[in-house]
GUKE-48466 format. One record per residue (C-alpha): x, y, z; residue number from 1. Coordinates in steps of 0.2 Angstrom, whole numbers, plus 5000, padded with zeros to 4 digits. Layout:
N
{{X,Y,Z},NUM}
...
END
This chain:
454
{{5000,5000,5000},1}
{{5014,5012,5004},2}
{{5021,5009,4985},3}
{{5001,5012,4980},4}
{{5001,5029,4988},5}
{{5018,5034,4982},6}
{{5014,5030,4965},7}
{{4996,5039,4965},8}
{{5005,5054,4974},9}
{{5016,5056,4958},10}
{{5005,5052,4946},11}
{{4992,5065,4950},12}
{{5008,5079,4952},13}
{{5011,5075,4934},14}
{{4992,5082,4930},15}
{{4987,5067,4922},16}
{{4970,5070,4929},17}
{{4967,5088,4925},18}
{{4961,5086,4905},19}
{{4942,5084,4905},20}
{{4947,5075,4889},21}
{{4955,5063,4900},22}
{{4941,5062,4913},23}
{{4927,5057,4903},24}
{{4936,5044,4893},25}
{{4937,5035,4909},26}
{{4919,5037,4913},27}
{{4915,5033,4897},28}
{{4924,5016,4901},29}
{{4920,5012,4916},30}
{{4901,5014,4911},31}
{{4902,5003,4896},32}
{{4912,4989,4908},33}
{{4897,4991,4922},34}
{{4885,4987,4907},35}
{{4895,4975,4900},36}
{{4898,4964,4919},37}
{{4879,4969,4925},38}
{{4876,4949,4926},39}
{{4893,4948,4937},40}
{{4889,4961,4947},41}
{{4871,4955,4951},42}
{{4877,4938,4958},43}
{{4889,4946,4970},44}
{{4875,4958,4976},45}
{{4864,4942,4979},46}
{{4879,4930,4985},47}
{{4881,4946,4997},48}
{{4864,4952,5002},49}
{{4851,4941,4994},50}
{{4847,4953,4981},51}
{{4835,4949,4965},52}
{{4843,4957,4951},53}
{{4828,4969,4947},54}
{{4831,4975,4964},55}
{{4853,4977,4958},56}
{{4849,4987,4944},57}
{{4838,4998,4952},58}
{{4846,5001,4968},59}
{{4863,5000,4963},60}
{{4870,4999,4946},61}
{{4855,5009,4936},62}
{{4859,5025,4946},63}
{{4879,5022,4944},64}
{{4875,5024,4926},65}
{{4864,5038,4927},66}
{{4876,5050,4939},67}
{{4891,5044,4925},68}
{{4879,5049,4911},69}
{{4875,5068,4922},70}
{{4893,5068,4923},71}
{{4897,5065,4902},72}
{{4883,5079,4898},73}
{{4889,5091,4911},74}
{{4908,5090,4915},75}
{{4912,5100,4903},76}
{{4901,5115,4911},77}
{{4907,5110,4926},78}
{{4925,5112,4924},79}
{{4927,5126,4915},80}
{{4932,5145,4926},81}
{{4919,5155,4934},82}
{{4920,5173,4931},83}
{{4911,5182,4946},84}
{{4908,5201,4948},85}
{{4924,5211,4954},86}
{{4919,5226,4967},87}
{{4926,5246,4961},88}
{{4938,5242,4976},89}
{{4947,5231,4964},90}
{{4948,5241,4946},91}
{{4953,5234,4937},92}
{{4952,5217,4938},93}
{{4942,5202,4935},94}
{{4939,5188,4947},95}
{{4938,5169,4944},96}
{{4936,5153,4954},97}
{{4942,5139,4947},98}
{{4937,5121,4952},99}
{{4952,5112,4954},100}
{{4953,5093,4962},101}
{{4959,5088,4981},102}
{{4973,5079,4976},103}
{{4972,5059,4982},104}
{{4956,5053,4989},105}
{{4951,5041,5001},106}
{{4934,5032,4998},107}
{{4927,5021,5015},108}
{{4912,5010,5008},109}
{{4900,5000,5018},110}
{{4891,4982,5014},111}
{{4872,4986,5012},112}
{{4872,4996,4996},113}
{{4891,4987,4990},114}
{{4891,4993,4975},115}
{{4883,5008,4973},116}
{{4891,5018,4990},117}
{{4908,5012,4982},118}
{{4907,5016,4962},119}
{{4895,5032,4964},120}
{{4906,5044,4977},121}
{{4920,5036,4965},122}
{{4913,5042,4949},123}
{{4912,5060,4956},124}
{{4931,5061,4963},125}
{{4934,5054,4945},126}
{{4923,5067,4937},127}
{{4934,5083,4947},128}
{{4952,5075,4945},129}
{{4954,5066,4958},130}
{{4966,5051,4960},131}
{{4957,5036,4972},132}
{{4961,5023,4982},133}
{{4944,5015,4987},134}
{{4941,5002,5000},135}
{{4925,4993,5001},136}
{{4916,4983,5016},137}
{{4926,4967,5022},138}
{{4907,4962,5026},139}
{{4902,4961,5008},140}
{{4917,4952,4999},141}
{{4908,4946,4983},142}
{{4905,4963,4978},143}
{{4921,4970,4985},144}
{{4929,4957,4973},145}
{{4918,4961,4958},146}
{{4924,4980,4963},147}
{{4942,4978,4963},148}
{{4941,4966,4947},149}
{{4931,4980,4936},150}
{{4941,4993,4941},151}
{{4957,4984,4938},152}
{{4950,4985,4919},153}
{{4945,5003,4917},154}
{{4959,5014,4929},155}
{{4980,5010,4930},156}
{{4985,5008,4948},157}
{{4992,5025,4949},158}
{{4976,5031,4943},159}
{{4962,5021,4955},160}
{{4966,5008,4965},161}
{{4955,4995,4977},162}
{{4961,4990,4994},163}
{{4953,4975,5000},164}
{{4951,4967,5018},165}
{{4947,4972,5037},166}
{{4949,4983,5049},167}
{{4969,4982,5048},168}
{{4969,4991,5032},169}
{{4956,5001,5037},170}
{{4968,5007,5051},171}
{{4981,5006,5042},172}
{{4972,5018,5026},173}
{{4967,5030,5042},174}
{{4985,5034,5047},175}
{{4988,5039,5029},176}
{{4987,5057,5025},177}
{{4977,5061,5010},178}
{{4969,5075,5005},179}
{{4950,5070,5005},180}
{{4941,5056,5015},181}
{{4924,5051,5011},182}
{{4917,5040,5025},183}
{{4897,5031,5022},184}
{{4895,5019,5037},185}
{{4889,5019,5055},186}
{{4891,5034,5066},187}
{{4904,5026,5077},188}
{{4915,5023,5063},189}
{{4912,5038,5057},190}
{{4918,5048,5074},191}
{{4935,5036,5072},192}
{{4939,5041,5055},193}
{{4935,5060,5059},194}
{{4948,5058,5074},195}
{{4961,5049,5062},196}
{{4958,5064,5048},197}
{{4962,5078,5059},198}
{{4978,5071,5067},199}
{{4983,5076,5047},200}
{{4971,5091,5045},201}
{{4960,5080,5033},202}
{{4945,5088,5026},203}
{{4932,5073,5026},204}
{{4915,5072,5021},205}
{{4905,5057,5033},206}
{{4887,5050,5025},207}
{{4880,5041,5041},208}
{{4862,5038,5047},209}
{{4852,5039,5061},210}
{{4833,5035,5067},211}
{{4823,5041,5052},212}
{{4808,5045,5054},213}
{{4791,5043,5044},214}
{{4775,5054,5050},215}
{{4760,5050,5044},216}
{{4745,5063,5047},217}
{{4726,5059,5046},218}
{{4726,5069,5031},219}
{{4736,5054,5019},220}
{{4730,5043,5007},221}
{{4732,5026,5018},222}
{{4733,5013,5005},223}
{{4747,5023,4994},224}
{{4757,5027,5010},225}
{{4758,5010,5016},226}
{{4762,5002,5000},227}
{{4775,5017,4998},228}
{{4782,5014,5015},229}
{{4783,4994,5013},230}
{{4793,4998,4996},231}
{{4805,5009,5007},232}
{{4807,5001,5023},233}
{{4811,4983,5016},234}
{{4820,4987,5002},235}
{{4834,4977,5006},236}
{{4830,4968,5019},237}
{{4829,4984,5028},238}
{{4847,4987,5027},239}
{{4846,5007,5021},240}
{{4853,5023,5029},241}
{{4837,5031,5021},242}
{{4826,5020,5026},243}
{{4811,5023,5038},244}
{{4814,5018,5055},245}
{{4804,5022,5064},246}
{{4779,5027,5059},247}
{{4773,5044,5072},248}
{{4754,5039,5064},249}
{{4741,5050,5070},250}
{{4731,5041,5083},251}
{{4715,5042,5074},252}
{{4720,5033,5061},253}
{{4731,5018,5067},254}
{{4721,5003,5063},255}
{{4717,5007,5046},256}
{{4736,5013,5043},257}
{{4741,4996,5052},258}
{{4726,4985,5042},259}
{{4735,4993,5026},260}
{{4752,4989,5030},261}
{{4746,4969,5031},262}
{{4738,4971,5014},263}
{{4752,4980,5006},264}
{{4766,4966,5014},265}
{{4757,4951,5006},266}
{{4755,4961,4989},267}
{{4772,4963,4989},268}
{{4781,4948,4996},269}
{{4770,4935,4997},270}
{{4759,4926,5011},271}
{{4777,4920,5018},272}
{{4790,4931,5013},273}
{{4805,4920,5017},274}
{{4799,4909,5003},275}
{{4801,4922,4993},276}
{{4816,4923,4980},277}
{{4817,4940,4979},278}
{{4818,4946,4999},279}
{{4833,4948,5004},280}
{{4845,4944,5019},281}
{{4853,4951,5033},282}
{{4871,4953,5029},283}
{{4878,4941,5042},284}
{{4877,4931,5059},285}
{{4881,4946,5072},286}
{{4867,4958,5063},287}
{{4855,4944,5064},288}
{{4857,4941,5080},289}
{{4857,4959,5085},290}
{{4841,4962,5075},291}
{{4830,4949,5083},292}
{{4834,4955,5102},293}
{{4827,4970,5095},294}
{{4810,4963,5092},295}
{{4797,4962,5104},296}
{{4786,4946,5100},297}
{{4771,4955,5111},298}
{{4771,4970,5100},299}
{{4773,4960,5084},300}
{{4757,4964,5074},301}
{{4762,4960,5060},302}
{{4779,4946,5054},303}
{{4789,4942,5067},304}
{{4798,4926,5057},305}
{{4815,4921,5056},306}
{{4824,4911,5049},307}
{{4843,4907,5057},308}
{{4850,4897,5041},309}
{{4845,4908,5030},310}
{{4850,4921,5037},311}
{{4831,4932,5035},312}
{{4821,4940,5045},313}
{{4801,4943,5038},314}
{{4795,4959,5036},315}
{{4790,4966,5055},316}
{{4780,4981,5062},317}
{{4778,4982,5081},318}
{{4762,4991,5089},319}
{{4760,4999,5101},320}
{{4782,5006,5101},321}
{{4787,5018,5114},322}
{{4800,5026,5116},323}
{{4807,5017,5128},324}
{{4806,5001,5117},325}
{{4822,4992,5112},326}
{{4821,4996,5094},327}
{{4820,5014,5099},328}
{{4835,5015,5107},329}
{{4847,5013,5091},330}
{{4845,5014,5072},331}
{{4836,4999,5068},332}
{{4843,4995,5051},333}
{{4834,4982,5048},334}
{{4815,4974,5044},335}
{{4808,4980,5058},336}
{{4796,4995,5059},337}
{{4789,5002,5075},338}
{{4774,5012,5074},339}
{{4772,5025,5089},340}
{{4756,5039,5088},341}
{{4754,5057,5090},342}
{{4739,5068,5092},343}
{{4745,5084,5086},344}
{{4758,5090,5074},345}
{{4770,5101,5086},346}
{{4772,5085,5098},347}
{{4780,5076,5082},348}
{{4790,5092,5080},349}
{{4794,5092,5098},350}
{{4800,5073,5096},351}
{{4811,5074,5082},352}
{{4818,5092,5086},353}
{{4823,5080,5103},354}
{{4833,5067,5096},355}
{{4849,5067,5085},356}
{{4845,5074,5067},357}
{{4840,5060,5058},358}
{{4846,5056,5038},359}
{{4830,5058,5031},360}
{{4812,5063,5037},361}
{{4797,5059,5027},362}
{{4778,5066,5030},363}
{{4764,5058,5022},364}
{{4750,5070,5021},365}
{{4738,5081,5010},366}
{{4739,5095,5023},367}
{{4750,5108,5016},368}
{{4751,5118,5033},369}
{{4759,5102,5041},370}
{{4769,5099,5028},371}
{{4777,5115,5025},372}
{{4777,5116,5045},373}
{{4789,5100,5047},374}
{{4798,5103,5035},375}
{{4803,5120,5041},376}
{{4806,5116,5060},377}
{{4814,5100,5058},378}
{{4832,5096,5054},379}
{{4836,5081,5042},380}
{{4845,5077,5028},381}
{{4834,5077,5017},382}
{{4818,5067,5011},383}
{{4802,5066,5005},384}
{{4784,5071,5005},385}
{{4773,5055,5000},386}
{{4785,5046,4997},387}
{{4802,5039,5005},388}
{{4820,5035,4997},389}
{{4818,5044,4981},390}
{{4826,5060,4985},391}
{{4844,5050,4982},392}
{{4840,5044,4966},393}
{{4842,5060,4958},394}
{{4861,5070,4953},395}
{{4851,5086,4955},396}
{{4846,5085,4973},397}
{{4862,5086,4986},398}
{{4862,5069,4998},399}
{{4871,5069,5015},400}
{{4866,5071,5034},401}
{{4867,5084,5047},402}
{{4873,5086,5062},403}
{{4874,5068,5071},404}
{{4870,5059,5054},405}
{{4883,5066,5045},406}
{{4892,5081,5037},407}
{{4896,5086,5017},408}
{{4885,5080,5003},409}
{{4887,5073,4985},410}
{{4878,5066,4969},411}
{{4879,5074,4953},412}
{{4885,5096,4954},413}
{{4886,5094,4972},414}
{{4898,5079,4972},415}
{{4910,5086,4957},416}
{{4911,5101,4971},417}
{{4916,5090,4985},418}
{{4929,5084,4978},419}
{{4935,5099,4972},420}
{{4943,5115,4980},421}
{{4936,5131,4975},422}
{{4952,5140,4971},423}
{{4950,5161,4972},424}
{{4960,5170,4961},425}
{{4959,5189,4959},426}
{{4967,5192,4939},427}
{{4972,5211,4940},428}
{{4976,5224,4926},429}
{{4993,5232,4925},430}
{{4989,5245,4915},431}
{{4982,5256,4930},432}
{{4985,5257,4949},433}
{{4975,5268,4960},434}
{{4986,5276,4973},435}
{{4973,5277,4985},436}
{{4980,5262,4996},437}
{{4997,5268,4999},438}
{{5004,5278,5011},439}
{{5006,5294,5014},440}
{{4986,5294,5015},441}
{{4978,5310,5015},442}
{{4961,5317,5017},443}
{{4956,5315,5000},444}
{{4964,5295,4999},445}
{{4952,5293,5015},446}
{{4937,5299,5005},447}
{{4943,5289,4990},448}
{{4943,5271,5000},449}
{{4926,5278,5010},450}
{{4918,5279,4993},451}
{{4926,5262,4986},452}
{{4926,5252,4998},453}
{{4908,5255,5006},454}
END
C-alpha cells in the first residue's frame, strides 16, 4: 500500500487527471464495463445480500449509470472558470474561481448498498480529477471482489486503485494522509475516522444515518402510503441509511394505517415472505442476532419470522412502540418498523427536534400547513413528502446528513464540488493602479477608499 500511495501521489503531480478530455474517457469506460459485467455484478449483490437482480439494477448499478451519464453531459460545464463580479475596490480586475481537484482521495464503503456507495462517490472524485484509492466493506466480499476486478479494467494503479480486507487496512488507510476522505457507514466509525483525519488536517465528508423517521397525518392517502412505505422500509432487507425507521401515525388513524400495512406486505412479498426469492437477507450472523433482540414478539402485529440458516428476518411492524422500546433506542437498520402515535403536529415536531438529526424525514399527508410546517422546523438530511427513498435517486438534489447523521453532501454538481477546491483568484490589470491604498494617506485618499470600499 505504501508503493500504492507513492505512486498515485506522483502520478496526480504530473496532471494526468486535470484534462476533462482525459476524465470522461474513463467514465465513458467504466460505464460501458458496468454494462458489460451487469450479470457479474448482480450475483455478487445476491451471493452478498440476497438481492433479485431487478432489485441490483435499480438500487445500485442503474443510478451508477445515470450519475456517469449527468457527469458525460455536464463536465464539461462544470470544469470550465467561473467569472464572478469584481467590486470598484478592485479596478481593474476580474475575478475567477476555478474548480480544481483535492489531490488523492480516500473512499470508505460500507456492505448494504456494496456497489453503489463504492462506484458512485467514485465516479464524482473521477469526474473533478481526483486520483482514488477505494476500499470497500470486508462484510460484503463478493462485491468488494467484483469491485476491485472491474476497476482493475477501466483505471491504472496509479490512477484508482482497490484495497481490500478488514479493519487492519482500514487502520492502516486512516493513518495515511490524503487530501480528501469520504466516509458512508455507521456513526461510530464515522467519529474514528473523523479523529484519524484531523491528526493530518484532513478535510472529510461522513454519510452516516440515524433513526429516520416517517409521519404519517390523518390527512394521507392510507393505502398509497403504506404500499409506499413497505417499498421503502424493506428494500433490502431493511438494510438502508434512508430507510424509515421508525411510523409517528396520527392516533385516529392507526388501525386502518396498520390493516394497510398487512395488505400491502402480502402484495408485495407474498403470504410467507421468506419463501420468497426476491427478499433479501441480513448481511451476516452478528446483525442477525442483534436484530431479533430488537424485536418484541408481544408488539409483533404484524411478521415476526425468522429464519437462522438463512440468514432472513420477515417483514416486521411492532404496535404499540414507545420510546422506551428496544428498537427505539438505536437505528434499527433492519426489517423492523415500530409504529408510535401522536395527536397533534407540534408533539412530532417536539419529538424529532429531541433526538439526534436523523438522515432523512418523510411526511405523508395532504395538509399543506403540516407539511410546510415539518419541514421547516425539523432538521434532516433530506427526504420526501409522500413518498420515502427517492430523494437520492436524483444527481440534481444534494444527499448527505446533518449534524449527528453526517456532514458534506454529494451526487451529481454537488459531488463534482466536494471533491474539488474552489480556488480564488483575483486576475488584476497592470495597465492602472489607483494610489489610493498607499501611504502617505491623505484626506482626499480617505474619502477615496470611504467611497470604494463602502
Amino acid at each position: 500500500m505504501d508503493t500504492i500511495l507513492q505512486q498515485q501521489r506522483r502520478f496526480f503531480k504530473t496532471g494526468a487527471t486535470l484534462p476533462v478530455k482525459t476524465r470522461l474517457q474513463y467514465l465513458k469506460k467504466l460505464k460501458q464495463l458496468i454494462r458489460a459485467k451487469e450479470q457479474t455484478i448482480c450475483q455478487a449483490l445476491y451471493l452478498d445480500l440476497g438481492k433479485s437482480a431487478t432489485e441490483s439494477y435499480m438500487c445500485e448499478i442503474g443510478l451508477c449509470l445515470g450519475e456517469i451519464d449527468y457527469f458525460l453531459k455536464h463536465l464539461p460545464a462544470l470544469a470550465k472558470d467561473k467569472k464572478v463580479r469584481t467590486p470598484m475596490a478592485n479596478f481593474h480586475a476580474k475575478s475567477i474561481i476555478q474548480s480544481v481537484p483535492r489531490g488523492n482521495v480516500l473512499i470508505l464503503s460500507p456492505w448494504n448498498y456494496p456497489f453503489l456507495l463504492s462506484i458512485e462517490p467514485l465516479i464524482d472524485a473521477v469526474a473533478a480529477g481526483n486520483t482514488v484509492v477505494l476500499k470497500p466493506s470486508a462484510y460484503s466480499p463478493h462485491t468488494s471482489r467484483c469491485i476491485h476486478q472491474l476497476l482493475q479494467e477501466v483505471f491504472p494503479a496509479q490512477y484508482v486503485t482497490v484495497v481490500t480486507g478488514g479493519r487492519k487496512e482500514n487502520q492502516y488507510l486512516l493513518s495515511e494522509k490524503f487530501d480528501y476522505i469520504f466516509f458512508t457507514g455507521s456513526a461510530a466509525v464515522g467519529k474514528e475516522v473523523l479523529r484519524r483525519a484531523a491528526e493530518n488536517l484532513t478535510p472529510v465528508s461522513l454519510e452516516l444515518g440515524g433513526k429516520s423517521p416517517c409521519i404519517v397525518d390523518e390527512t394521507a392517502n392510507i393505502s398509497l402510503s403504506a404500499r409506499r412505505i413497505v417499498f421503502g422500509k424493506f428494500l433490502n432487507c431493511g438494510q438502508t441509511c434512508v430507510a424509515p425507521d421508525y411510523i409517528l401515525c396520527q392516533e385516529s388513524i392507526l388501525q386502518p394505517f396498520i390493516a394497510a400495512l398487512r395488505q400491502e406486505i402480502a402484495r408485495q412479498f407474498g403470504p410467507d415472505p421468506l419463501a420468497n426469492p426476491h427478499y433479501g437477507k441480513i448481511i451476516n450472523e452478528k446483525h442477525f442476532t442483534r436484530l431479533l433482540a430488537l424485536q418484541d414478539a408481544q408488539k409483533a402485529v404484524i411478521g415476526g419470522q425468522s429464519n437462522a440458516k438463512t440468514l432472513q428476518i420477515a417483514p416486521t411492524v411492532l404496535s404499540p412502540a414507545t420510546w422506551e422500546d428496544k428498537a427505539m433506542q438505536e437505528e434499527i437498520f433492519g426489517p423492523i418498523l415500530p409504529i408510535l402515535t401522536y395527536r397533534n403536529i407540534e408533539e412530532v415536531v417536539q419529538a424529532v427536534e429531541s433526538r439526534p438529526h436523523p438522515l432523512a424525514l418523510y411526511i405523508f399527508s395532504r395538509n399543506k400547513q403540516n407539511i410546510t410546517h415539518l419541514t421547516r422546523f425539523c432538521r434532516y438530511g433530506g427526504g420526501c413528502t409522500n413518498d420515502v427513498i427517492l430523494h437520492l435517486a436524483t444527481p440534481y438534489l444534494p444527499f448527505g446528513g446533518v449534524g449527528e447523521s453526517g456532514m458534506g453532501n454529494y451526487h451529481g454538481e454537488f459531488g463534482f464540488h466536494t471533491f474539488s477546491h474552489q480556488k480564488s483568484i483575483l486576475d488584476k490589470k497592470t495597465w492602472i493602479d489607483l494610489p489610493a491604498r498607499y501611504q502617505p494617506y491623505t484626506k482626499w485618499k480617505d474619502f477615496l477608499l470611504r467611497l470604494f470600499l463602502r
